[in-house]
ZAMARGU-4260 file (C-alpha; in steps of 0.2 Angstrom, whole numbers, plus 5000, padded with zeros to 4 digits):
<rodrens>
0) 5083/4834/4915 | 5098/4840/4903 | 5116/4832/4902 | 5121/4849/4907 | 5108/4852/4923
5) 5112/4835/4928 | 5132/4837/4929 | 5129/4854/4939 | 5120/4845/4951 | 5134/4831/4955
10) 5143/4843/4962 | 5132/4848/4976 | 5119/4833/4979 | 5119/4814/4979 | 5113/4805/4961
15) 5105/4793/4969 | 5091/4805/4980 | 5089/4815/4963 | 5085/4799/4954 | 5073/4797/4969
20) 5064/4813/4965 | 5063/4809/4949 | 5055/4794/4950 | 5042/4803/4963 | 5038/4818/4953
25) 5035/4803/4938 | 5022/4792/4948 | 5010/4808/4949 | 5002/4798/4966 | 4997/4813/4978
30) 5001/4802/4991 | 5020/4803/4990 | 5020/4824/4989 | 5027/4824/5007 | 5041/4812/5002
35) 5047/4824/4988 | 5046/4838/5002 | 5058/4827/5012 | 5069/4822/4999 | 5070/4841/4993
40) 5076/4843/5009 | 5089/4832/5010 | 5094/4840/4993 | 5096/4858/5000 | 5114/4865/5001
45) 5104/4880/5011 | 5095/4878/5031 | 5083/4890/5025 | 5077/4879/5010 | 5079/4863/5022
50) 5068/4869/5036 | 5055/4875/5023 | 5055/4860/5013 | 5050/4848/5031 | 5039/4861/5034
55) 5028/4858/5018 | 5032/4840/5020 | 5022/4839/5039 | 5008/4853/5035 | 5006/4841/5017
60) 5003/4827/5031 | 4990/4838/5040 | 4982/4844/5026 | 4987/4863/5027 | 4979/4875/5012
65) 4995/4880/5010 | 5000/4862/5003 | 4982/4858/4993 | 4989/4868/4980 | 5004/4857/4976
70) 4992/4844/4977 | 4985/4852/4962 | 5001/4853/4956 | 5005/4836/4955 | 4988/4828/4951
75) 4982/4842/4937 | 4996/4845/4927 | 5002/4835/4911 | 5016/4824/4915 | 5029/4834/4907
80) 5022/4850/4915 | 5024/4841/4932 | 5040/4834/4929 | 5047/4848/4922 | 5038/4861/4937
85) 5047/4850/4949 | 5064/4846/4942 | 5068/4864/4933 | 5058/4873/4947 | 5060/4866/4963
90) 5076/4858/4962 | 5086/4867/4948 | 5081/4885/4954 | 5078/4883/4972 | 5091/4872/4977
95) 5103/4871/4962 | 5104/4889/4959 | 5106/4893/4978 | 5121/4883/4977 | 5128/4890/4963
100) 5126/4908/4968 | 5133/4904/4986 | 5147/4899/4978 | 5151/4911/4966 | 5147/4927/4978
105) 5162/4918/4989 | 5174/4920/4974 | 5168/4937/4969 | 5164/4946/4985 | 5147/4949/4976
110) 5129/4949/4978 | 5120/4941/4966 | 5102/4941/4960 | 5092/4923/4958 | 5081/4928/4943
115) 5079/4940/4929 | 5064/4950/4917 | 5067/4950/4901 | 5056/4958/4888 | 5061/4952/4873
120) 5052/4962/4862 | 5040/4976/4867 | 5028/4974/4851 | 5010/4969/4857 | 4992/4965/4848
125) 4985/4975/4861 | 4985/4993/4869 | 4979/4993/4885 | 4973/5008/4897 | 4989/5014/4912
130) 5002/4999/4902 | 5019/5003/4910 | 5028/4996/4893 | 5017/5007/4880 | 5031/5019/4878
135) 5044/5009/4874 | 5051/5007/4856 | 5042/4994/4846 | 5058/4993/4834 | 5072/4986/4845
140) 5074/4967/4850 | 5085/4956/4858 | 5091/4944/4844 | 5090/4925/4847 | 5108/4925/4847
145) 5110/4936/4862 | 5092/4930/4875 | 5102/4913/4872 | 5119/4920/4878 | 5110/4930/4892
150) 5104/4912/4898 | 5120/4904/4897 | 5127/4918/4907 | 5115/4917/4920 | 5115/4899/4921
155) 5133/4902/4925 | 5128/4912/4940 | 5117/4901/4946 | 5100/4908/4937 | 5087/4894/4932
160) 5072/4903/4934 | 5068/4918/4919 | 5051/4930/4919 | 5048/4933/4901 | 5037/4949/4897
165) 5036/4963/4886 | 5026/4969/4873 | 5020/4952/4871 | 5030/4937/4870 | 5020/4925/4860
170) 5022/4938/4844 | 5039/4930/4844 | 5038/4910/4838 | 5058/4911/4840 | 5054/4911/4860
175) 5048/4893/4862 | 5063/4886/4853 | 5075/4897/4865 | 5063/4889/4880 | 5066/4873/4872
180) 5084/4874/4873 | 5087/4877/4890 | 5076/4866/4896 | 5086/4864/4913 | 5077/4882/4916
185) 5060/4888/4921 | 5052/4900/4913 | 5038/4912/4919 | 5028/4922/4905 | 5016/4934/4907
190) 5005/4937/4891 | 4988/4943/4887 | 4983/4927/4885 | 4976/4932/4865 | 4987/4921/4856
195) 4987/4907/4867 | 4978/4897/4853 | 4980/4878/4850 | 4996/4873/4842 | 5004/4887/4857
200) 4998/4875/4870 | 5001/4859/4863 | 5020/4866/4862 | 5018/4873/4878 | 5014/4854/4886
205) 5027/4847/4874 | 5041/4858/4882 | 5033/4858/4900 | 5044/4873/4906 | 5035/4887/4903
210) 5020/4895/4915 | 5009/4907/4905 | 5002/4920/4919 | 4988/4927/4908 | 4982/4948/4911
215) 4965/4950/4919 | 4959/4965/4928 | 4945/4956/4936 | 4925/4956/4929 | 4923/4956/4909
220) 4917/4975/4909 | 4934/4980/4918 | 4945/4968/4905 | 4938/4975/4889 | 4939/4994/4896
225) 4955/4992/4901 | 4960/4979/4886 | 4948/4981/4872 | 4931/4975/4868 | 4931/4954/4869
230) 4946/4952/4877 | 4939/4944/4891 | 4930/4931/4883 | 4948/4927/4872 | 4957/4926/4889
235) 4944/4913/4898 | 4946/4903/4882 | 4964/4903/4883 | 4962/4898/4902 | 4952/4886/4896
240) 4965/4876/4884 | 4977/4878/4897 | 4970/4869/4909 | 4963/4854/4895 | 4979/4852/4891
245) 4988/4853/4910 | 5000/4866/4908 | 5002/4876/4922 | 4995/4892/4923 | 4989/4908/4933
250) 4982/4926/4933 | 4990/4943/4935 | 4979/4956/4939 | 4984/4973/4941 | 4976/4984/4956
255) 4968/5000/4948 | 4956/5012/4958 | 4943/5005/4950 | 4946/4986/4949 | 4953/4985/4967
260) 4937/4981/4974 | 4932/4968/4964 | 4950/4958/4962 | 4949/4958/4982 | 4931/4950/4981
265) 4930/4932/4984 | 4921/4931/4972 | 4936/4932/4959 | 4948/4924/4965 | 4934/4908/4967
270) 4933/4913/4947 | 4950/4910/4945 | 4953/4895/4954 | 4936/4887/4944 | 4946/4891/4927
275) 4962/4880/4935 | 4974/4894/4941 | 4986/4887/4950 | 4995/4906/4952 | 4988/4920/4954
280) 5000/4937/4956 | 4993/4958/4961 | 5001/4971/4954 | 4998/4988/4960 | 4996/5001/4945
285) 5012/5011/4944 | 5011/5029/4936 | 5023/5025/4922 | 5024/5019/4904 | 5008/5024/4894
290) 5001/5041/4899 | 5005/5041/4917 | 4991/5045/4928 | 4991/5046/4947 | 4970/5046/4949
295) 4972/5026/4942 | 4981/5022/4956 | 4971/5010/4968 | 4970/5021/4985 | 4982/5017/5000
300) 4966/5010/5009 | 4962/4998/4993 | 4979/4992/4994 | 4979/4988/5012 | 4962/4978/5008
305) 4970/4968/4997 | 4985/4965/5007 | 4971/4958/5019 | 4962/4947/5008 | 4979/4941/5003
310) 4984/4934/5019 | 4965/4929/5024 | 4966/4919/5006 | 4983/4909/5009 | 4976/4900/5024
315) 4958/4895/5016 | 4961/4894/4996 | 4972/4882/4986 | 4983/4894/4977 | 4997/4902/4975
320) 4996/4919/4978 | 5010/4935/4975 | 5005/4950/4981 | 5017/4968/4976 | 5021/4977/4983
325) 5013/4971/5002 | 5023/4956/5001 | 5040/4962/5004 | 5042/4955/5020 | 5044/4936/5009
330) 5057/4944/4998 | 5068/4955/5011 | 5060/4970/5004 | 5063/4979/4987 | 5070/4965/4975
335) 5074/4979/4962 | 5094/4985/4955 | 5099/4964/4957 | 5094/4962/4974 | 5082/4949/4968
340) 5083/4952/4949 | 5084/4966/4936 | 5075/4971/4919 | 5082/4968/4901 | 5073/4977/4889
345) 5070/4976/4871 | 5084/4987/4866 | 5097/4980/4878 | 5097/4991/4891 | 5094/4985/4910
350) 5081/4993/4921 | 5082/4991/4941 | 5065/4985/4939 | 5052/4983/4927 | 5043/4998/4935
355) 5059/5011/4936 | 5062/5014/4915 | 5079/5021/4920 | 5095/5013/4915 | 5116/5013/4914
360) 5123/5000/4906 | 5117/4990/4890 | 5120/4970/4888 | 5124/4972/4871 | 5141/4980/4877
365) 5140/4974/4893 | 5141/4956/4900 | 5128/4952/4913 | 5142/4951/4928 | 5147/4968/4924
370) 5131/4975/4925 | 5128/4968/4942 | 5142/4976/4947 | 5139/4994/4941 | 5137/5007/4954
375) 5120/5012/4949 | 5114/4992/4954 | 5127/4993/4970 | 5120/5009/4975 | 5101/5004/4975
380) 5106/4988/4981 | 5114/4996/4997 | 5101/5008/5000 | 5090/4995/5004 | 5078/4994/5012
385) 5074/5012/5009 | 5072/5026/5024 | 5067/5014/5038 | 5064/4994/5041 | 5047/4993/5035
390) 5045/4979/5023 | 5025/4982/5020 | 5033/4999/5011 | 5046/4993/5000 | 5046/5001/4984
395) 5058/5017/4978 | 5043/5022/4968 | 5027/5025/4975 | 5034/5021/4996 | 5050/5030/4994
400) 5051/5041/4978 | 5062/5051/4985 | 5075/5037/4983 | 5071/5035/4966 | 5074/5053/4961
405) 5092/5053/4971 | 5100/5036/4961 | 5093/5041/4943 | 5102/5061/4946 | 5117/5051/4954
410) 5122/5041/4943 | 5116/5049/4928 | 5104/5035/4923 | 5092/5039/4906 | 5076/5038/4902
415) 5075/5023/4893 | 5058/5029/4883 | 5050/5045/4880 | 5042/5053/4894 | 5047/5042/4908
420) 5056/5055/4915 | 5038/5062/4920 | 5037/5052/4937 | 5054/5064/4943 | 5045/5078/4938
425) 5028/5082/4938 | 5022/5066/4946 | 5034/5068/4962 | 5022/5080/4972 | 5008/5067/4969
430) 5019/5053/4972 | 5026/5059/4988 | 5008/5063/4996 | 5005/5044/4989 | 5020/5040/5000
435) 5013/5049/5016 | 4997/5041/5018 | 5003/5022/5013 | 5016/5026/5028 | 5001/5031/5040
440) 4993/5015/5035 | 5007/5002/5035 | 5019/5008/5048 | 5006/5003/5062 | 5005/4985/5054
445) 5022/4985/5053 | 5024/4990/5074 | 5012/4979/5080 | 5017/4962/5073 | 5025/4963/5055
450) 5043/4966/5060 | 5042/4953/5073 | 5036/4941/5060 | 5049/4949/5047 | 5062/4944/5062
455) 5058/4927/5066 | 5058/4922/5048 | 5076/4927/5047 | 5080/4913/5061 | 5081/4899/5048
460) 5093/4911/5035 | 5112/4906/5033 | 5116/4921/5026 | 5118/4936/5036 | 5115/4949/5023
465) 5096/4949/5028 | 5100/4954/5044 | 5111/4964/5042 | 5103/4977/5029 | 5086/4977/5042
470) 5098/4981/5057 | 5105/4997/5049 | 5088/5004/5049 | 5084/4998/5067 | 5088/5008/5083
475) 5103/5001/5092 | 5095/4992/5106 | 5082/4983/5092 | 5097/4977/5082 | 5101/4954/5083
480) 5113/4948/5077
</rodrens>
């Protein structure tokens, strides 16, 4: 852990239980992960984190799935990686961070975001089918100089945890040095997995902080069509260096019409965990980007399935699983315009999300606070969540897109590529009946046990801005406090 990391954390946790978790998270014995739960714990500056941490501490004891795959974690990885996962991870970004953040939204009177996207550069080696990045410039790119200021401005605000994307990161050597100087941070990259050849890992086990969540779309002749011809064996040899070497790694798969019934198979997500995925995210295709097209989108029926599989999967399998947009009950719903996080693109400019290619303000003029603050941000921020309380529908473009249209014609946002203007226009009728039917699907799930769920989670929050964004969507007699 850094000088710097380590001086943040005086200020909110005792020295000696850190040097206790270091020393834990060092001895790689499996047999202790329920003491690191409980000393995580103790370390929290947040009920929710405390409650949650003794939770993974007794269903550890019990053998849970949930916990086998921090099992994994802590008997797979490469020293470094594991060190690195739980000190820059765990403690810095869950624990640090939420301290940080609680802080500094008291002195600003602010809500603040615990992560941001940034994409770097938006060059790529390949050019896949339906990619929502394929329209963007491949000129512009953030300078070393600036990434590194962004990171030092987000640190400030109590950001540890950055999801790299793009383009392709790893066309850009520059990247591991800037991992490598803030090495208090964790850093999330997801890549094609192409040119994650041999002297790439070994830096990526020397630094330990970075997660490569390599793109696959499920069996080899759905890769290649969507990717290019031997793409798919390139990516299962990537996988297969990753997990030699003990870095940790996962998938990201993106649910199309035509690969969604194979990504919710058993079948391939038993794949993935044989080729050592520890993580493993779905994406539903968004019309945007690289000629937009609504037929490629998985159907609302697809999408439930794999909702379905999701949840049947965390109770028997020993990974980590993320599933957008069907698990916006985990996240308060829509994370988008720095609820959760916001997009910075290659040219500087900042997206809601890296779905909405729509933007205000530019960080090459802007600091990162101000752009927080804007009222485009402020204004999606307080719409939330959208229309009603259903969390299973979260997002302003394809569960709302009405939403959507009204903040980019508000607030004058631009199109920050060519074409991208298209999902306002000609896409909205499609968009909207897209709406409709997800409604008719998710809305009963949502009645007969998903807000109740949504509701009880909230118990163990401190903060009451949960609550209180749900309840303005809530008839008055459903309303808590």
């Amino acid at each position: 852990m850094s000088v710097a990391a380590f001086d943040r954390l005086k200020g909110y946790m005792s020295s000696r239980l850190l040097e206790k978790i270091v020393q834990t998270s060092t001895s790689g014995d499996e047999g202790k992960l329920a003491e690191l739960f409980e000393l995580l714990s103790r370390l929290a500056p947040a009920r929710y984190y405390r409650e949650s941490f003794l939770d993974l501490a007794r269903m550890t004891r019990e053998d849970h799935p949930m916990t086998r795959v921090f099992r994994r974690i802590f008997t797979d990885l490469h020293p470094n990686c594991r060190q690195k996962a739980i000190r820059n991870f765990f403690v810095n970004f869950l624990l640090v961070g939420r301290g940080i953040r609680d802080r500094k939204e008291s002195e600003l009177g602010l809500h603040l975001p615990n992560f941001m996207v940034i994409s770097p550069t938006m060059r790529c080696n390949l050019r896949c089918k339906g990619c929502y990045a394929a329209g963007y410039s491949k000129e512009d790119e953030i300078s070393f100089e600036r990434l590194d200021g962004l990171i030092e401005e987000a640190k400030d605000l109590g950001m540890f945890f950055f999801t790299f994307s793009g383009g392709e990161c790893f066309v850009r050597p520059d990247l591991l040095d800037l991992w490598e100087k803030h090495d208090d941070c964790y850093f999330h990259v997801y890549t094609n997995g192409t040119l994650l050849d041999d002297a790439v890992v070994k830096r990526l086990v020397k630094l330990g902080n970075v997660a490569p969540m390599v793109s696959v779309e499920g069996s080899r002749e759905e890769t290649d069509m969507r990717r290019g011809p031997g793409v798919y064996d390139q990516v299962m040899e990537s996988f297969g260096r990753l997990s030699r070497a003990g870095v940790l790694f996962g998938f990201s798969a993106t649910c199309t019409r035509s690969s969604a019934d194979y990504i919710a198979s058993d079948q391939f997500l038993e794949w993935m965990l044989d080729l050592g995925c520890k993580v493993g995210w779905f994406f539903q295709y968004i019309p945007t980007g690289d000629d937009p097209d609504l037929s490629y989108m998985a159907t609302p029926s697809q999408r439930m399935t794999l909702h379905r599989k999701v949840t049947e999967w965390r109770q028997k399998y020993p990974i980590f699983l993320g599933d957008f947009w069907n698990d916006g009950p985990f996240v308060d719903g829509c994370m988008a315009g720095g609820e959760r996080y916001l997009h910075i693109i290659s040219n500087g400019d900042v997206e809601p999300c890296v779905f909405v290619h729509f933007a205000v303000d530019n960080v090459k003029d802007k600091s990162l606070l101000d752009v927080i603050q804007s009222p485009f941000f402020r204004d999606i921020r307080e719409r939330q969540p959208y229309d009603d309380d259903n969390l299973l529908c979260p997002c302003m473009i394809i569960d709302h897109p009405q939403v959507l249209r009204e903040v980019v014609r508000t607030h004058g946002a631009r199109a920050t590529h060519p074409g991208s203007e298209r999902i306002l226009t000609e896409l909205s009728e499609g968009l909207d009946r897209y709406s409709a039917d997800v409604h008719e699907l998710f809305d009963p799930l949502w009645e007969a046990g998903g807000r109740e769920m949504y509701l009880k989670s909230l118990e163990r929050e401190d903060k009451p801005r949960p609550r209180g964004r749900l309840n303005k969507r809530l008839p008055t007699e459903q309303r808590t406090g």
